[in-house]
N, C-alpha and C positions, 0 to 999 in steps of 0.2 A: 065346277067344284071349287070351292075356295077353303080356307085356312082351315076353317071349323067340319068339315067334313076328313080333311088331309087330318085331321089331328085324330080325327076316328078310326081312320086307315090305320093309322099308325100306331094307335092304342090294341085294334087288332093284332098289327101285327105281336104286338108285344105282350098280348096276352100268354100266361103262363111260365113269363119269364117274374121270378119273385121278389116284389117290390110292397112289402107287409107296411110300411109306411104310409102308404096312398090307395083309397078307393077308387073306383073307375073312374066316379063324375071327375074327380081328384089328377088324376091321370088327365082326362082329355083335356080339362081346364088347362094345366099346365106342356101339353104338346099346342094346343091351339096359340099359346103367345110365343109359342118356339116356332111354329108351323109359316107366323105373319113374317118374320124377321126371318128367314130361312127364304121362303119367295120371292124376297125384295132381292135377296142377296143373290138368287139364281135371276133375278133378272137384269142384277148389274147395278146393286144396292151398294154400299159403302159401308155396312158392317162386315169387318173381315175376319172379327170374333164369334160370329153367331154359330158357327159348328159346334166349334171349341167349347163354348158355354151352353150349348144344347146338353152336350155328352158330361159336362160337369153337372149339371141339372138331374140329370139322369143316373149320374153315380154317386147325387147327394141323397135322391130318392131311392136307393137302395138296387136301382139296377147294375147288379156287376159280373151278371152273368158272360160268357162270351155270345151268345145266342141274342144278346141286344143289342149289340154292334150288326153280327151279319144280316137284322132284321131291319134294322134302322138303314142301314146302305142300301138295301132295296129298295125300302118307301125312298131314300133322298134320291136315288137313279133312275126312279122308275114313276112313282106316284106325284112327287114332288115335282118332275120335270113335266110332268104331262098337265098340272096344276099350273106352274107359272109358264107355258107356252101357249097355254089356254084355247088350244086348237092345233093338230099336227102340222095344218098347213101355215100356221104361225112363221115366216122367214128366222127370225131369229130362235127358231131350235135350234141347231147345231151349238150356237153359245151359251145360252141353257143348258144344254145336255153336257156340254163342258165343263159348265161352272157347277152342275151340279156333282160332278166328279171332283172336282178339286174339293167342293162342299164333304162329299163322304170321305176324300181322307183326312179334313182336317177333322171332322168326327171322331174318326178311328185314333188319330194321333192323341186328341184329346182324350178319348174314353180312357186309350193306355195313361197320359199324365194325371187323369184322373185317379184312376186306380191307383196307379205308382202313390200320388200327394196320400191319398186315405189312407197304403200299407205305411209310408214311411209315419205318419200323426201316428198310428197305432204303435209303430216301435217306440216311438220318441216316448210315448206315454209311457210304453212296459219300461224303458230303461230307464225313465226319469221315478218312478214306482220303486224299480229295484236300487239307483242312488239312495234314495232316502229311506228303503228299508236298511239299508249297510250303514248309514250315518244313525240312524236310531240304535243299531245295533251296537255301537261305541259304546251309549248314553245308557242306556238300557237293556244289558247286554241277555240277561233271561228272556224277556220276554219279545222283542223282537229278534232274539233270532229264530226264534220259531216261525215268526209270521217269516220274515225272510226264507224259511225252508218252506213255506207251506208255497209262496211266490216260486218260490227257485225250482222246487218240484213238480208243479203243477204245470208250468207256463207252456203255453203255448210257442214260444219262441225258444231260442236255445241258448243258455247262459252258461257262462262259466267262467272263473277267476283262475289268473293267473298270478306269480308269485317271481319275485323281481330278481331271478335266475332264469326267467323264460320257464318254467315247471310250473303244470298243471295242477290246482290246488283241488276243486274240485267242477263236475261236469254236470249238469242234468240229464234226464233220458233224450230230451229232442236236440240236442246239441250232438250228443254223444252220434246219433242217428244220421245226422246231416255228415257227420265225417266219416260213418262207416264204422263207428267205434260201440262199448259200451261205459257207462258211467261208469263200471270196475275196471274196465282196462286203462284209462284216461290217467287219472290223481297220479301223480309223482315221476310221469314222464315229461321230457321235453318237447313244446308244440312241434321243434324241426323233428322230431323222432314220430312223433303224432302224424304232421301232416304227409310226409316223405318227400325225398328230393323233387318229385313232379311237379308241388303244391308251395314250392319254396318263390311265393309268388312277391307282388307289390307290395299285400297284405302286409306277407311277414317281417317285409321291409321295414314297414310301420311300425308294428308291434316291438320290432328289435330296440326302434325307435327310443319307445315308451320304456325298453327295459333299462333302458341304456338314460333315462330322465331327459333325451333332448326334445319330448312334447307332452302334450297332457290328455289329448286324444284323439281320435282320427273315426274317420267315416268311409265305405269303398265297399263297393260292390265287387263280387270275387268268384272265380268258379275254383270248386271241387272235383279235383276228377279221384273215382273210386275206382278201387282194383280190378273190379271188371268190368272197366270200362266209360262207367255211367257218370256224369257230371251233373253237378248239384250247383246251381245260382244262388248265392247267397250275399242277403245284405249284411255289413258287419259293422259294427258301433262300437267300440272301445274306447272306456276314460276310466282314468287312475281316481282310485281312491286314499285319501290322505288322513293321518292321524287327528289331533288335536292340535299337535305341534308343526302338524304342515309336510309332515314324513309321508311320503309314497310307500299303505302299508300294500296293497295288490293292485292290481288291475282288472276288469271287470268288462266284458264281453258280452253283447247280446246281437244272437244271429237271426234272421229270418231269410226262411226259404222262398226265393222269387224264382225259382227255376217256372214253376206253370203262368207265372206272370211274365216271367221274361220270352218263353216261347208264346203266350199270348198277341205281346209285344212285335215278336219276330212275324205271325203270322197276319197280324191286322195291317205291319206295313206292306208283307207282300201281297194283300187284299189288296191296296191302295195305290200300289205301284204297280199293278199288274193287269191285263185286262180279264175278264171273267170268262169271256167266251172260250180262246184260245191261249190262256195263261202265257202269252207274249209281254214284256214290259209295252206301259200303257205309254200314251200322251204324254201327262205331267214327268213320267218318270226319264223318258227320251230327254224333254228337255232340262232337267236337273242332271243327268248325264252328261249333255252338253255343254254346260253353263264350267263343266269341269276335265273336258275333252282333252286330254292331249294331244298337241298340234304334231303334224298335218295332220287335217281329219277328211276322212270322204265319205260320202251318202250315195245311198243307192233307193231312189222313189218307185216302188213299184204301186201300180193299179193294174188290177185286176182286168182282162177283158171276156164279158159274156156271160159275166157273175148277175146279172140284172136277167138276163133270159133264164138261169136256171133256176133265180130263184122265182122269177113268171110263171115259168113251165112246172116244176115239180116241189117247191114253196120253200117257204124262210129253215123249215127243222132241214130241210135238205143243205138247203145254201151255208145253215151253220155248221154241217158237218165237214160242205168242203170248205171254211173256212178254217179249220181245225186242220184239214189234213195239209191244206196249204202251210198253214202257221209250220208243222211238225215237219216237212219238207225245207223251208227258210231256213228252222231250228237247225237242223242235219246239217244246211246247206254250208253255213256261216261260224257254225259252233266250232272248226278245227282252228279257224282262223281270229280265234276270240274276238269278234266283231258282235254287236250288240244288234240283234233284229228286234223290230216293234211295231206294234198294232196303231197307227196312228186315228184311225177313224174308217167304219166299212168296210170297203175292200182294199182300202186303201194301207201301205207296207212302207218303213222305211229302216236299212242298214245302216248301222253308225262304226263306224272305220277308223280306230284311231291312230296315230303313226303309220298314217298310209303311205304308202310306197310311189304314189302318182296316178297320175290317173289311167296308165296300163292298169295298173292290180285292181282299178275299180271298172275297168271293162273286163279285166278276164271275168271278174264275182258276178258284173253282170251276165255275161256269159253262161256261166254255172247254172246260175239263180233261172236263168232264162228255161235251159236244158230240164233242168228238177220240177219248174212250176209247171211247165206244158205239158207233160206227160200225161196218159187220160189216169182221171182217179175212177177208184168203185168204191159206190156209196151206195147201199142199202140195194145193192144186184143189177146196179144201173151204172154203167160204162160213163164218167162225164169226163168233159173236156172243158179248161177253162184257159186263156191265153192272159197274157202279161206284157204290158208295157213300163218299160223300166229307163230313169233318166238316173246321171251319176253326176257330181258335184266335187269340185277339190277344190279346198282351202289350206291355203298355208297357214293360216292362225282363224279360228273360232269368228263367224260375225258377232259384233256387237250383240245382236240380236236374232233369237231364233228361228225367228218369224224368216230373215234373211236367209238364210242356207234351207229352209224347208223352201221357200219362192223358187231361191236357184234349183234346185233340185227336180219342183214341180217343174218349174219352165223348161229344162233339159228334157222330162218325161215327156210332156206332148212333143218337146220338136221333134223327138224321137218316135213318137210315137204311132206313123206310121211305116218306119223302116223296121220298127219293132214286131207289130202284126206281119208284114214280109216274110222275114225271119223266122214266123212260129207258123206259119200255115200249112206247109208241107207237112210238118208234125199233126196238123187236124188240130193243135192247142185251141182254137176256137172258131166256132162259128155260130148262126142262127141255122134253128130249125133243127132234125134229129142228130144234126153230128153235138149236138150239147147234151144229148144222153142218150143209150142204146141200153136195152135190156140185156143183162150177160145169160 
């Protein structure tokens, strides 16, 4: 399978997300020269923008659904890795399937600045539309104010002037709406009475700024919180408008709501930094952690033992369940002691320990961790049993490099790793043959 069929997958996959801009032949043309430059990249290519300008490609062609982010992450993890390994028994999978991870978040990170760059062009326009209806309005003051109220009323975005005592001059309906307010309650109070002491945020900082003539205008993303509760993301654009003579007659406000953009935002990075099977932070995201670890830190490398027999015996939907209950047991295990567990690849587990206490507190956790994973699980009315080898690691200051404190870590695990199996036997934590599952 090569580019030109990978662009077909992919166009599949994306079917019915709406993209009125481009017919199919259109579509795959334009995945098939994303598809070449994506391959290269997961095979250890040198374009390190080729995500990034896929998902711009994508949200200049009109996809900006969220449904083309989660479809596109599967072809780059799934269709795309099996494409440039070009056989499973390929050695260099495991760095392919890596790089194609790093490939889908910088995807996801792009689609969001993508979107973000196309919402903020659209404000800039609406607000640079309503300057020069207000300046026409000096000039010509019948007939452009009307277009300005036909603007002001109509918009899509939420406009409003303010008046150089901090008081509301007038409000639109979707302004009004983003505060909780309505265009009658608004006029002739003061924004601090408007927004209430909660909301007395950076924003208003700004604006005091402007009332006060020490700027001329200011840009800032802002939350709203409303009275019951609910918080409103909003982008805010404010700049003064001046006379003939150069007088600051108002100041002029145009808001847009990014709250669904900004939870967008929030959930394509936990897509990205997260693993899919067992929502454990991923790979990439351990090490971005790391790189910011407060010292000591210590690791605890756990591998699985006997995970390869049951998924033999009773197949991978099973195996992925006990990796689930596994993860959800770590989660419990590690969560009191705010230590960071993670999926690093397989069966394979690593705790990240920061301000560690020495390496007692990383043998008692291995202790713990030991105690919680052996236990038998039931999955689907089948008693299993999986055992764990676990190695622990302490650093007084962060290595250089990652790759270094995962080595130490691995290397402490095997040497440990047949005092480890000792240790969990008697528990039945694992073995070959029926003690890896019993019907309940």
């Amino acid at each position: 399978m090569g580019s030109w069929e990978l662009a077909q997958r992919w166009a599949d996959a994306l079917d019915g997300v709406v993209a009125p801009t481009l017919n199919r032949s259109q579509i795959e043309e334009m995945l098939a020269a994303l598809c070449t430059g994506l391959i290269d990249a997961a095979r250890g290519g040198e374009d390190p923008d080729i995500a990034r300008r896929a998902a711009r490609m994508l949200v200049a062609a009109n996809y900006r659904d969220p449904a083309a982010v989660s479809r596109t992450v599967r072809v780059i993890c799934s269709d795309l890795v099996e494409v440039a390994a070009d056989g499973s028994d390929d050695p260099a999978w495991p760095d392919i399937s890596d790089r194609a991870i790093v490939l889908a978040g910088d995807f996801a990170a792009g689609f969001t600045a993508a979107l973000r760059g196309a919402a903020l062009a659209e404000q800039e326009a609406t607000l640079a539309a309503v300057l020069a209806a207000a300046e026409e309005a000096e000039n010509r003051r019948a007939l452009s104010e009307a277009r300005f109220e036909a603007v002001f009323d109509g918009a899509l975005v939420g406009i409003g002037t303010v008046d150089m005592t901090g008081q509301v001059v007038n409000c639109n309906a979707t302004l009004a709406h983003m505060l909780g307010q309505t265009p009658e309650t608004m006029p002739g109070r003061t924004v601090a009475d408007i927004l209430g002491p909660q909301n007395l945020n950076a924003a208003f900082i700004e604006l005091q700024r402007m009332v006060a003539g020490e700027s001329e205008s200011f840009r800032t993303e802002t939350e709203h919180l409303h009275t019951d509760g609910r918080v409103t993301a909003i982008d805010l654009s404010m700049s003064a408008v001046r006379d003939a003579e150069g007088a600051i007659q108002f100041l002029i406000g145009v808001a847009v709501d990014v709250t669904e953009r900004k939870q967008l935002a929030d959930q394509l990075w936990h897509d990205a930094n997260h693993d899919a099977l067992t929502g454990l932070p991923n790979r990439p995201h351990l090490f971005s952690r790391l790189a910011e670890a407060a010292s000591p830190i210590g690791v605890c490398y756990l591998d699985l033992d006997g995970f390869k027999e049951i998924n033999d015996l009773w197949g991978h939907t099973i195996g992925d369940r006990v990796l689930r209950v596994v993860s959800a047991r770590l989660r419990d295990t590690v969560g009191p002691l705010g230590a960071l567990p993670a999926r690093i690849g397989g069966d394979e587990f690593l705790v990240l320990v920061e301000r560690c206490a020495g390496e007692g507190q990383l043998n008692d956790l291995a202790d713990e961790l030991m105690t919680a994973l052996a236990a038998p699980l039931e999955v689907n009315g089948h008693m299993l049993a999986v055992g764990v080898s676990i190695g622990v690691a302490y650093f007084d200051e962060p290595p250089a490099a990652a790759d270094e404190l995962m080595h130490a870590a691995d290397a402490a695990m095997y040497r440990n790793k047949h005092d480890a199996r000792a240790a969990i036997r008697p528990r039945g934590a694992h073995r070959t043959g029926p003690a890896l599952g019993q019907t309940s």
